[in-house]
Backbone as ProteinMPNN parsed JSONL, in Angstrom:
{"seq_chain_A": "XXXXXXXXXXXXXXXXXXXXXXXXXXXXXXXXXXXXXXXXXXXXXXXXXXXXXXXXXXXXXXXXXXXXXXXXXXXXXXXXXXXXXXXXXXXXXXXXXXXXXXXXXXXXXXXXXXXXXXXXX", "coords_chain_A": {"N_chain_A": [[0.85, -1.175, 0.0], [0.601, 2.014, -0.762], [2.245, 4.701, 0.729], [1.196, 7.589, 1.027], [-1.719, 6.571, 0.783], [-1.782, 5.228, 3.366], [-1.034, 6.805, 5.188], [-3.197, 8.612, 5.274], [-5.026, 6.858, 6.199], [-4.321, 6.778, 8.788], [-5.081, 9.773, 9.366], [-7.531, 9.67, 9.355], [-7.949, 7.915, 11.352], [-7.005, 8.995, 13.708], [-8.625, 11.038, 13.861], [-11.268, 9.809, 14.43], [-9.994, 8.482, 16.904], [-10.166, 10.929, 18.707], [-12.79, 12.247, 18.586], [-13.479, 9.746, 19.885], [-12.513, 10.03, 22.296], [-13.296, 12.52, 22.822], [-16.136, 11.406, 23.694], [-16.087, 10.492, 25.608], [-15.194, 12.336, 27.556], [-16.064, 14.836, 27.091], [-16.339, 17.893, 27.657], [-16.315, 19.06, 30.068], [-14.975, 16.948, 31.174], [-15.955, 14.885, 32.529], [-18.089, 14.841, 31.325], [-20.872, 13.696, 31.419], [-20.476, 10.811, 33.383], [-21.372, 9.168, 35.753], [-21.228, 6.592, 37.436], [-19.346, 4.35, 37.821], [-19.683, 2.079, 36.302], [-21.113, 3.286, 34.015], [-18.643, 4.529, 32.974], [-17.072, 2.152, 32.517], [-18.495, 1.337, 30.586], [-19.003, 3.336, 28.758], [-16.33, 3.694, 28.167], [-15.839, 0.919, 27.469], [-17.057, 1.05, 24.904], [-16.711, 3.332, 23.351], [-13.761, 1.967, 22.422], [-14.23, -0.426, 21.444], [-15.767, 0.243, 19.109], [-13.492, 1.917, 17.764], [-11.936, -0.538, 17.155], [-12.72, -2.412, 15.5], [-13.326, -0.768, 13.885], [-10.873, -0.532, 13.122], [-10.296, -3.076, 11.923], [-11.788, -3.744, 10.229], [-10.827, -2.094, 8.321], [-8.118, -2.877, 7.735], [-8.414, -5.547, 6.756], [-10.292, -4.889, 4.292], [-7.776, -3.685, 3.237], [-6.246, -6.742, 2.612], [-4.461, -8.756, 0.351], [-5.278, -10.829, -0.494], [-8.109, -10.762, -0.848], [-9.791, -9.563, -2.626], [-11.124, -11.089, -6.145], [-9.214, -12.97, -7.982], [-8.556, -13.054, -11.792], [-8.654, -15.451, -12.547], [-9.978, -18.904, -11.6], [-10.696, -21.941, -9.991], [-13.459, -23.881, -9.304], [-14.352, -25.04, -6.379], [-16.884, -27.198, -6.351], [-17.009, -28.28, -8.845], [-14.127, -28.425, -9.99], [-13.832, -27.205, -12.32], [-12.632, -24.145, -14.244], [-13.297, -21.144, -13.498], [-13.028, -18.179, -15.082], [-12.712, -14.995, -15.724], [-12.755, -11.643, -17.87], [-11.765, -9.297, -16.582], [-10.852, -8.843, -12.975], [-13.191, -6.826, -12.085], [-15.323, -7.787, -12.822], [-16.095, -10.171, -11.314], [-18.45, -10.562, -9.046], [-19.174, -8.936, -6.368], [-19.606, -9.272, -2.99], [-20.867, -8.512, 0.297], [-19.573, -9.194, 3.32], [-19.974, -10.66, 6.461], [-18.791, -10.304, 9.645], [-18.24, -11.712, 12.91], [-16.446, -10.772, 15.712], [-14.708, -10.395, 18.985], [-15.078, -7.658, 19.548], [-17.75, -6.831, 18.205], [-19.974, -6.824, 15.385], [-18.192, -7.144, 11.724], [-18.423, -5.536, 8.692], [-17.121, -5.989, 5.471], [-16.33, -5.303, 1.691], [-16.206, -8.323, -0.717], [-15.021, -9.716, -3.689], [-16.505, -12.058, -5.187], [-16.6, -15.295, -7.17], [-18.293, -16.783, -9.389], [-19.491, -19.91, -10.795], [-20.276, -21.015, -13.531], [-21.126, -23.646, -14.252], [-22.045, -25.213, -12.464], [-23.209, -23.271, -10.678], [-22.168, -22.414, -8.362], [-21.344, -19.817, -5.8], [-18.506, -18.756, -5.056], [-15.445, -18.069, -2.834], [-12.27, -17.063, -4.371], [-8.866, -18.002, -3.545]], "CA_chain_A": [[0.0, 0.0, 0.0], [1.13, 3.537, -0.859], [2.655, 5.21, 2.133], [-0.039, 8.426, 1.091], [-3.0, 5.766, 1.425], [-1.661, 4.99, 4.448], [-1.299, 8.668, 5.69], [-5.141, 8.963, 5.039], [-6.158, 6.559, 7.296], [-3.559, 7.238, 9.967], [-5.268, 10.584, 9.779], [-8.606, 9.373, 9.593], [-8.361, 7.298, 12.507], [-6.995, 10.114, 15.145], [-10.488, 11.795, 14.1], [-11.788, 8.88, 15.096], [-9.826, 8.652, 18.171], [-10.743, 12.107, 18.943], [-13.91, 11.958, 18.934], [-14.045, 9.186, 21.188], [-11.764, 10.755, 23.644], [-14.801, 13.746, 23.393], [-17.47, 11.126, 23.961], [-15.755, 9.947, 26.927], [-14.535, 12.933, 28.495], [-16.584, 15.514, 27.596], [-16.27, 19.399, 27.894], [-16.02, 19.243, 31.809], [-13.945, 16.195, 32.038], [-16.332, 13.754, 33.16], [-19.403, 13.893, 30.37], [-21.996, 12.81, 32.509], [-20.91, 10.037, 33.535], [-20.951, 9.227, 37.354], [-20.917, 5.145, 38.313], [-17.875, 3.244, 37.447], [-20.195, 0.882, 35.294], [-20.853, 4.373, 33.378], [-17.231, 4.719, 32.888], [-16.816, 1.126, 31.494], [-19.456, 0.883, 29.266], [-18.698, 4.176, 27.739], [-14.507, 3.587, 27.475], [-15.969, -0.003, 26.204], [-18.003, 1.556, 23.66], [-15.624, 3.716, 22.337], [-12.86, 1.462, 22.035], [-14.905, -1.275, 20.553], [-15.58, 1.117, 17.721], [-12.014, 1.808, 17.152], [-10.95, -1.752, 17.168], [-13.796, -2.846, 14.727], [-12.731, 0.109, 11.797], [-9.068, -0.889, 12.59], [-10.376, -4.171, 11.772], [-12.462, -3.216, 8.718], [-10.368, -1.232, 7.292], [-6.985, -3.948, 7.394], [-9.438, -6.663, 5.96], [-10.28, -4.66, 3.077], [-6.302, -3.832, 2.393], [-5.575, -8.007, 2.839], [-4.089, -8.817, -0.933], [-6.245, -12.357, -1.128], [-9.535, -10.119, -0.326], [-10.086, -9.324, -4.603], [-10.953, -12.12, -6.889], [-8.387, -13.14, -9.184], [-9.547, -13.142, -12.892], [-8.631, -16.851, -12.775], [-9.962, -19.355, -10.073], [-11.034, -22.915, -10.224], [-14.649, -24.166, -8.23], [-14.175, -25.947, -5.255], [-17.24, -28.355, -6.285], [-16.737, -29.36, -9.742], [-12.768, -28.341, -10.073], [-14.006, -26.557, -13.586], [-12.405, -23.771, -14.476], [-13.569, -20.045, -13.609], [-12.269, -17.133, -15.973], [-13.332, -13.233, -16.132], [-11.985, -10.708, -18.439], [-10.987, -8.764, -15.198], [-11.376, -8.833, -11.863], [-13.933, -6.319, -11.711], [-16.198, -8.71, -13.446], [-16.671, -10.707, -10.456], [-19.422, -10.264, -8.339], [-19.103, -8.329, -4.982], [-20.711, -9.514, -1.766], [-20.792, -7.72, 1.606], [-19.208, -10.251, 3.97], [-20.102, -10.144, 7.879], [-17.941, -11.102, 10.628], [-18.682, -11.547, 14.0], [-15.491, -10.585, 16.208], [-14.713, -10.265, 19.933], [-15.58, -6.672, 19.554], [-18.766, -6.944, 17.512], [-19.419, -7.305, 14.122], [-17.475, -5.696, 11.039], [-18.26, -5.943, 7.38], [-16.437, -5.84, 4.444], [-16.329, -6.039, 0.535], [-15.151, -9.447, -1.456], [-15.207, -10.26, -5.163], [-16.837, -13.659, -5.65], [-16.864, -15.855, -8.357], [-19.308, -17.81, -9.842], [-19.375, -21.268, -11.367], [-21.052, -21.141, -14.672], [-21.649, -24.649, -14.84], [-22.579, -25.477, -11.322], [-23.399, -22.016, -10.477], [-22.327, -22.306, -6.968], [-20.564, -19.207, -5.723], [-17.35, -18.998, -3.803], [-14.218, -16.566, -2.899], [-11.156, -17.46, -4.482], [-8.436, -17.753, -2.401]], "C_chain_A": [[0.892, 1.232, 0.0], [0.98, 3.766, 0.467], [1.576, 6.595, 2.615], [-1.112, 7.673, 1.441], [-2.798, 5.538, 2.974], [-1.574, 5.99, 5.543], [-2.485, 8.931, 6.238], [-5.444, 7.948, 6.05], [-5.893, 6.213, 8.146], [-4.606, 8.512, 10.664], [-6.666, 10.463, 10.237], [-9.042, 8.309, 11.218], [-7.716, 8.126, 14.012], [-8.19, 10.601, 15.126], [-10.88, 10.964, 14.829], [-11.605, 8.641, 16.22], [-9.759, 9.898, 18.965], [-12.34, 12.695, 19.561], [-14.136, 10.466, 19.919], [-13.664, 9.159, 21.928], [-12.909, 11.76, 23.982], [-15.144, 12.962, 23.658], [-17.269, 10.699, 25.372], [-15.46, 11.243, 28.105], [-15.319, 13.881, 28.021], [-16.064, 16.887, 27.114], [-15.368, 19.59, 29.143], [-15.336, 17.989, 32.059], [-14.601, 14.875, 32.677], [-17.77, 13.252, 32.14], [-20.885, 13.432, 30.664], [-21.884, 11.453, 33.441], [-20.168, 9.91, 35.237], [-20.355, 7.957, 37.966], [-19.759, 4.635, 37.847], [-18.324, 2.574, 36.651], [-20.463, 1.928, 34.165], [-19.805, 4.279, 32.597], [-17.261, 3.53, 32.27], [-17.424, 1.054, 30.272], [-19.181, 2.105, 28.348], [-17.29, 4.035, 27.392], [-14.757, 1.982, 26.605], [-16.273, 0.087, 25.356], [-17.376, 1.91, 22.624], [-14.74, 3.326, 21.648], [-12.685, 0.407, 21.157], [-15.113, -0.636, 19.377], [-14.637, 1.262, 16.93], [-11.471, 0.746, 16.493], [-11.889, -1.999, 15.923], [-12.985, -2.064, 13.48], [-11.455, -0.238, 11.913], [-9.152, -2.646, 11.703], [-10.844, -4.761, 10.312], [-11.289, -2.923, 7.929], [-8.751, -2.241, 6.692], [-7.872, -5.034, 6.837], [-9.427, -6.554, 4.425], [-8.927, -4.118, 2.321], [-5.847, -5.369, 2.182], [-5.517, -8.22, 0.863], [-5.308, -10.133, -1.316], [-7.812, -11.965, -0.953], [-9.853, -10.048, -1.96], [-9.571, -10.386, -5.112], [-10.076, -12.204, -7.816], [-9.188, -13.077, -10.435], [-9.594, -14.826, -13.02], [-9.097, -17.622, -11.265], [-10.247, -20.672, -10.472], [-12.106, -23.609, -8.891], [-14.211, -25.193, -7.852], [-15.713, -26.994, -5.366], [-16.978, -28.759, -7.792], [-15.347, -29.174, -10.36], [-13.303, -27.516, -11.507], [-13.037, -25.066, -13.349], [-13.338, -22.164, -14.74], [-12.735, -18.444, -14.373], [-13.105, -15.516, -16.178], [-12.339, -12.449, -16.651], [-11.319, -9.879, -17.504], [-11.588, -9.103, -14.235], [-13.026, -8.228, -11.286], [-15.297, -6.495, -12.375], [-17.194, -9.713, -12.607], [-17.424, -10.019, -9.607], [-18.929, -10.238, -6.712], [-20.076, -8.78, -4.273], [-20.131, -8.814, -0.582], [-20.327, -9.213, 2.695], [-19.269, -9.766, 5.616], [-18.89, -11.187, 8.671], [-18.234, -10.831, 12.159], [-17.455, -11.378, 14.799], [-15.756, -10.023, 17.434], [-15.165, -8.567, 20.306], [-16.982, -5.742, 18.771], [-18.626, -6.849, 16.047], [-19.301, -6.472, 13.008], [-18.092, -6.051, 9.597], [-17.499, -5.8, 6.374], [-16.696, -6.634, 2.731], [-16.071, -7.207, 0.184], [-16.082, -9.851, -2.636], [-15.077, -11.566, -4.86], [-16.907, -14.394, -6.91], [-17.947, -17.121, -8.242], [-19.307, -18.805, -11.286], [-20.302, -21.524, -12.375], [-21.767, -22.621, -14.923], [-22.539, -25.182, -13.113], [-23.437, -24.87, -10.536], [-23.377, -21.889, -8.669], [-21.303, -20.949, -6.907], [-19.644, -19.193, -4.763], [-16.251, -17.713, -4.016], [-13.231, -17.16, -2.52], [-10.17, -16.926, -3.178], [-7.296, -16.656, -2.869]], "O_chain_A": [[1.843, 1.344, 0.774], [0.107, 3.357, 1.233], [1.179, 6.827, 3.757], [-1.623, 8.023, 2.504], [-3.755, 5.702, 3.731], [-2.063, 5.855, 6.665], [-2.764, 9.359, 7.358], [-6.279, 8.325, 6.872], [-6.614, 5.419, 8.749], [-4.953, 8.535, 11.845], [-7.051, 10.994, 11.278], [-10.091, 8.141, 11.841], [-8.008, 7.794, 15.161], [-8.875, 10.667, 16.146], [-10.909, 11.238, 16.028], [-12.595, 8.5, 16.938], [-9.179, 9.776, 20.044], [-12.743, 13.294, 20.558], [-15.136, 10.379, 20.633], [-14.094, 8.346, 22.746], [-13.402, 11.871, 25.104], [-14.504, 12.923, 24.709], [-18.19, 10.577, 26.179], [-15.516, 11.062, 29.321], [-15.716, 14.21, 29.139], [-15.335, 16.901, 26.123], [-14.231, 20.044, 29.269], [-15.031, 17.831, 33.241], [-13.947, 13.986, 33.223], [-18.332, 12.161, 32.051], [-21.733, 12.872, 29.97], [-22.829, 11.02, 34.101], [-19.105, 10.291, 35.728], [-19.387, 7.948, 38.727], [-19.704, 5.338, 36.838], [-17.441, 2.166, 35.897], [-20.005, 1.5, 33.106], [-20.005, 3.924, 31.436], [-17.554, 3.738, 31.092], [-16.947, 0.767, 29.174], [-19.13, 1.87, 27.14], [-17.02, 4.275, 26.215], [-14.21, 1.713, 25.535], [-15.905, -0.784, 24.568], [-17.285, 1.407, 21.504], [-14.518, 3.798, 20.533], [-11.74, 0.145, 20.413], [-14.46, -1.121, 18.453], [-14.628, 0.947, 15.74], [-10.724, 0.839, 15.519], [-11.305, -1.369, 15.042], [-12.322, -2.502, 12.539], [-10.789, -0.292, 10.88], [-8.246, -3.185, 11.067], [-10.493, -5.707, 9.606], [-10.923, -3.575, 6.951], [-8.384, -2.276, 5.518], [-7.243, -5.116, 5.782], [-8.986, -7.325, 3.573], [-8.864, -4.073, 1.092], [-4.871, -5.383, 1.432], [-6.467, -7.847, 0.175], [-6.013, -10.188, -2.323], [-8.663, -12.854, -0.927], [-10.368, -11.126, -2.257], [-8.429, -10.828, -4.983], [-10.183, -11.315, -8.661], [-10.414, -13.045, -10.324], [-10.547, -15.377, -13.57], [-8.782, -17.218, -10.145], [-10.016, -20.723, -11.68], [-11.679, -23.814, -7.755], [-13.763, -26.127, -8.517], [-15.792, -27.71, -4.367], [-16.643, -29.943, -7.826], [-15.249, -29.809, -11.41], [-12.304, -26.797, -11.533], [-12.702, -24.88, -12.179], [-13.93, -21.932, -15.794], [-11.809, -17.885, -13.785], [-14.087, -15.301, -16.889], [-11.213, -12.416, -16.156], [-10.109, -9.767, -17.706], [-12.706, -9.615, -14.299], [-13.792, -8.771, -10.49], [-16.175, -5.638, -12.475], [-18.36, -10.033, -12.835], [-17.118, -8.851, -9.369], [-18.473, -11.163, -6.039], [-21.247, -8.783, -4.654], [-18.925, -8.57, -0.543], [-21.016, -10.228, 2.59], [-18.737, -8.726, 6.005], [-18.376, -12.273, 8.402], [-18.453, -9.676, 12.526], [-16.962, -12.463, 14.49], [-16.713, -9.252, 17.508], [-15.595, -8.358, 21.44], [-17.183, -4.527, 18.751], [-17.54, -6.8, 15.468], [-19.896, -5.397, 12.924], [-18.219, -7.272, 9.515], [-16.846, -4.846, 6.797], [-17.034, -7.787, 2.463], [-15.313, -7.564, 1.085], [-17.271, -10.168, -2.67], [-14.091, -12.174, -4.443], [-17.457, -13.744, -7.799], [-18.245, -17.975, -7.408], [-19.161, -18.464, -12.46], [-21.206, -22.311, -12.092], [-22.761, -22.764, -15.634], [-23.742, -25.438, -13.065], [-24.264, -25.439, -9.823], [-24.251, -21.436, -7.929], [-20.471, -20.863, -7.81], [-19.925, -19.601, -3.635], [-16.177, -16.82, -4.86], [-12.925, -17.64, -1.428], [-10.349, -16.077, -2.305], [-6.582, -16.111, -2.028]]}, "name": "protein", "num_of_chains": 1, "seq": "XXXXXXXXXXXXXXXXXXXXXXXXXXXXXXXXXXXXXXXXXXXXXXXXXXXXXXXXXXXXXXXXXXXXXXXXXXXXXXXXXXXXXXXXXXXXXXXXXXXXXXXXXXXXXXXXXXXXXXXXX"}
């Protein structure tokens, strides 16, 4: 990844941790919040957020995340081929993770003869 892409969402994620330093702390330093269970659930809140788009956002840089133009189906071994990548069909992919759950893009391919779909590796 370009060291500028990477800039961008260095910068984009101090906003981010910015704002949830405000949501926690406030104006006056405390926000409203009074009980100690207060205090957790809002520093859990926040931080869970964070961790989630750090989580998102490295997912959708992972190199094996975009379909190749070439792949071969995992039920009848046939032979999948697209003029480019951006041929294959995008699905929204969920994930459930210790900090709740994130989504992300992935180019799928589909099995012309079988028509099952899957995401090359």
């Amino acid at each position: 990844m370009a060291a500028e892409s990477l800039d961008g969402k260095r910068a984009e994620f101090v906003s981010r941790a910015r704002e949830a330093f405000d949501r926690m702390f406030g104006a006056d330093g405390q926000n409203g919040l009074v009980t100690f269970a207060q205090r957790e659930d809002r520093a859990c809140e926040v931080t869970d957020e964070l961790a989630r788009w750090l989580m998102a956002e490295h997912i959708a840089l992972d190199p094996s995340g975009p379909s190749s133009v070439e792949a071969d189906c995992p039920l009848c071994s046939g032979p999948v081929r697209y003029e480019s990548a951006a041929q294959a069909q995008v699905e929204v992919r969920e994930f459930q993770t210790r900090r709740g759950k994130i989504e992300y893009r992935r180019a799928a391919a589909r099995c012309p003869r079988c028509r099952k779909i899957f995401f090359p590796a």
